[in-house]
C-alpha positions in Angstrom: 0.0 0.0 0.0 1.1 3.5 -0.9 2.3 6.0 2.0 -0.1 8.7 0.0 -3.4 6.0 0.3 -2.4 5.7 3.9 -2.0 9.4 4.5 -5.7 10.3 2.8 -7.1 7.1 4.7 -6.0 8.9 7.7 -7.3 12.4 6.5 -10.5 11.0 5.8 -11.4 8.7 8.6 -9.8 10.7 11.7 -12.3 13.8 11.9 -14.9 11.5 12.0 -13.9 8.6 14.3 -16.3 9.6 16.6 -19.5 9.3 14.2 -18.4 6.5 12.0 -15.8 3.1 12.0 -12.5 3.9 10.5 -10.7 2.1 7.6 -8.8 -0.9 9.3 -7.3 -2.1 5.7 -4.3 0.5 6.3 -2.8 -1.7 9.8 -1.4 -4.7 10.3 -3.2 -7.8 11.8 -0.2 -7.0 14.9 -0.8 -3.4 15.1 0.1 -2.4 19.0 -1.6 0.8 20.5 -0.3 3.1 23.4 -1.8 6.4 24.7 -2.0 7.4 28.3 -4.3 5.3 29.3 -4.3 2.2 27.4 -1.7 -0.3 25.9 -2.8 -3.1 24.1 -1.4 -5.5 20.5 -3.7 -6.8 17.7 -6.7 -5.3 15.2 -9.2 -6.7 17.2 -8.7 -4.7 20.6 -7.5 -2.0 17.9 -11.4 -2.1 16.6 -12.8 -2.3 19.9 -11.1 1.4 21.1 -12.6 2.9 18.3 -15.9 1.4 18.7 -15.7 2.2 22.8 -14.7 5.7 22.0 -18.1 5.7 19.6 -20.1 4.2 22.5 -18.8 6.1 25.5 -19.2 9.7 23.0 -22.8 9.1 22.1 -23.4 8.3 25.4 -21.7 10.9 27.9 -21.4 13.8 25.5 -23.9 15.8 23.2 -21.3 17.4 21.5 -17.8 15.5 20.9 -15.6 16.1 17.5 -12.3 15.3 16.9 -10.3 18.5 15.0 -7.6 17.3 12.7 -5.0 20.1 11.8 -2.3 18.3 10.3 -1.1 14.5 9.0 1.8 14.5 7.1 4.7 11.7 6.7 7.9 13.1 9.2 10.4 11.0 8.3 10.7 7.8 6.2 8.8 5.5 8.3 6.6 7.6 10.3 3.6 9.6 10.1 2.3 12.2 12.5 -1.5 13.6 12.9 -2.2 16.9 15.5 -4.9 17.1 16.9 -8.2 18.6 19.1 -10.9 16.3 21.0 -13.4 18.8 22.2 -16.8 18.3 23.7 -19.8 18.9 26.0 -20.7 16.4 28.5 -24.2 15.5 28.8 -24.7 16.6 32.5 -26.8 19.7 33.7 -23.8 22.0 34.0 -22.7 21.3 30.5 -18.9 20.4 31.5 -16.9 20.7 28.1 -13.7 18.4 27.4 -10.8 19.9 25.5 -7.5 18.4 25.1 -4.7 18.4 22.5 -2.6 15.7 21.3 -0.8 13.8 18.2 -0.5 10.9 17.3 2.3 9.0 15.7 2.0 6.1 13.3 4.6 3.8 12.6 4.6 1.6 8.9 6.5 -0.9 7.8 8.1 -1.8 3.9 4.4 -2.5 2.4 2.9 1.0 4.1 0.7 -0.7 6.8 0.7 1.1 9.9 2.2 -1.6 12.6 2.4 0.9 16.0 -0.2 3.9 17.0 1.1 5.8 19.7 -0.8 8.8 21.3 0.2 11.7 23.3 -1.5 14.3 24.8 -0.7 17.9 26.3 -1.9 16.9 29.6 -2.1 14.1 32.0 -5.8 11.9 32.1 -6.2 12.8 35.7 -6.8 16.3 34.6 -8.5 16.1 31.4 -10.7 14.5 34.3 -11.2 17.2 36.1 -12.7 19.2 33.5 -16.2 17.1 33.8 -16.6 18.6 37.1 -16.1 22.2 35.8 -19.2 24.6 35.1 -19.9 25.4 31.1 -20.0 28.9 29.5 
């Protein structure tokens, strides 16, 4: 698979991974996953965050989007997307969620991505707090 396919897969599928399954053609069957929370090997707990991340959204937030600025290829083997989740919680006081982050994606020599690995600008613990904070 082309780098270029891999890069508009990305484009395409990562504004909306909140609304809709992304493309799962473009990682291998071995593809291991790290952000600050989880760490886990394998497509099939690699479809299962993105379909918890659909469930828990549709569930705890009325609003919850996922702003992509950038996704271009950093060096031969690597590929880096930045970044917004923003949202409102579904609770009286309309708590909203806003965090940035990147994520880098590792491919091997036939361009499937083989290692996800987010990070964000701040710790889970306070990305947290901001569900008990008042609205505007």
């Amino acid at each position: 698979m082309q780098v270029e396919q891999v890069l508009e897969t990305l484009k395409l599928d990562l504004p909306t991974l909140f609304e809709k399954d992304i493309s799962y053609d473009i990682y291998t069957k071995d593809i291991f996953f790290k952000d600050p929370v989880n760490t886990f090997k394998w497509k099939f707990n690699y479809r299962i965050i993105f379909w918890t991340l659909r469930f828990h959204g549709r569930l705890f937030f009325t609003e919850l989007y996922f702003d992509l600025h950038d996704v271009q290829q950093t060096a031969e083997d690597i590929i880096l997307a930045n970044w917004t989740v923003r949202g409102v919680l579904r609770v009286p006081w309309q708590a909203k969620i806003f965090f940035n982050g990147y994520s880098t994606y590792k491919f091997n020599q036939d361009g499937l991505i083989y290692e996800h690995i987010d990070t964000w600008d701040r710790k889970p613990s306070e990305i947290l707090k901001q569900f008990f904070s008042l609205g505007e």
